[in-house]
C-alpha positions, 0 to 999 in steps of 0.5 A: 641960702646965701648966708651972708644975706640971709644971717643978716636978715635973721638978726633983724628978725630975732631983733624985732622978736626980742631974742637974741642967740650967741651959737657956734656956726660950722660947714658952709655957712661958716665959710661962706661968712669967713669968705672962704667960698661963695656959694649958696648953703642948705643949711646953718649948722651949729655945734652948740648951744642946744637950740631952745624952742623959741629960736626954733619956732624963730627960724622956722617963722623967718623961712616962712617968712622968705618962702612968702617972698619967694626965696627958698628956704627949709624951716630946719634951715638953722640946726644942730645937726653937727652938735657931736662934732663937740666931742668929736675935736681935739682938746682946746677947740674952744680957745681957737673959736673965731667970730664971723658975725655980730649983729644986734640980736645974733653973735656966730662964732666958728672953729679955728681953721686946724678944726675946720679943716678937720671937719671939712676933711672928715665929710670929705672922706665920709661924704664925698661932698664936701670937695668944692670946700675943701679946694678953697680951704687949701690945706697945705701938705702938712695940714693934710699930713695932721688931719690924717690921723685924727680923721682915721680915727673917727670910724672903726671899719678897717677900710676906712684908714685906707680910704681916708689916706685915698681922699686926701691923696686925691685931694693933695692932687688935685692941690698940687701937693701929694702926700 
């Protein structure tokens, strides 16, 4: 999905439902909106609220609907797989929340860029996948100095430390920068 097509086309579609949601939006999505990158997305995954059932059985409706016309799109496309990224950032997260999209019926708010760096960074060093994002985030050498810590932090195997200091220093090079 494309999300600065495909969120639009949602509000209309909550619109005409009568439903309205104001979520935290994170990962791809989230960038796409900023602008950050321009690529297509799996998913929207948002930190919170919890979902209810009826913007679900929406969004689960809205894919089929685009199935119909021959986009591709999951009915979990809309989620909150990272809801425990909540708990997971540093203290005043939410005063740093900036808005990426209003319609009529959905308002997406995002992280402030020191925790969406973080977040892009952790499933850099977690997943390995997330690359791409991180070069068009361009963290400077400071901001990756930062992240370090905090995302050494987030996992307990003695390697990982090890293994975060690697993916960031690959990454400062691959900026340009080491560390």
């Amino acid at each position: 999905m494309k999300p600065t097509e495909t969120i639009p086309l949602f509000d209309a579609f909550l619109a005409n439902r009568g439903l309205k949601l104001e979520a935290i939006a994170t990962g791809g999505a989230a960038l796409a909106l900023l602008r950050i990158i321009n690529r297509e997305t799996r998913d929207c995954d948002l930190i919170e609220p919890e979902l209810s059932a009826e913007v679900l059985a929406a969004a689960a409706a809205f894919a089929e609907a685009l199935r119909e016309s021959g986009e591709i799109l999951r009915d979990d496309w809309l989620n909150n797989g990272p809801a425990s990224l909540g708990e997971l950032l540093p203290e005043g997260w939410r005063g740093r929340l900036q808005p990426i999209y209003q319609g009529r019926a959905l308002r997406l708010w995002t992280l402030g860029r020191p925790e969406l760096l973080l977040s892009k960074l952790f499933a850099l060093c977690d997943r390995g996948l997330d690359l791409g994002d991180c070069l068009a985030l361009c963290p400077s050498p400071e901001e990756l100095v930062q992240a370090e810590t905090w995302i050494a932090d987030q996992d307990l195997h003695p390697d990982w430390p090890a293994h975060v200091r690697a993916t960031l220093q690959d990454l400062a090079g691959r900026l340009g920068h080491g560390l």
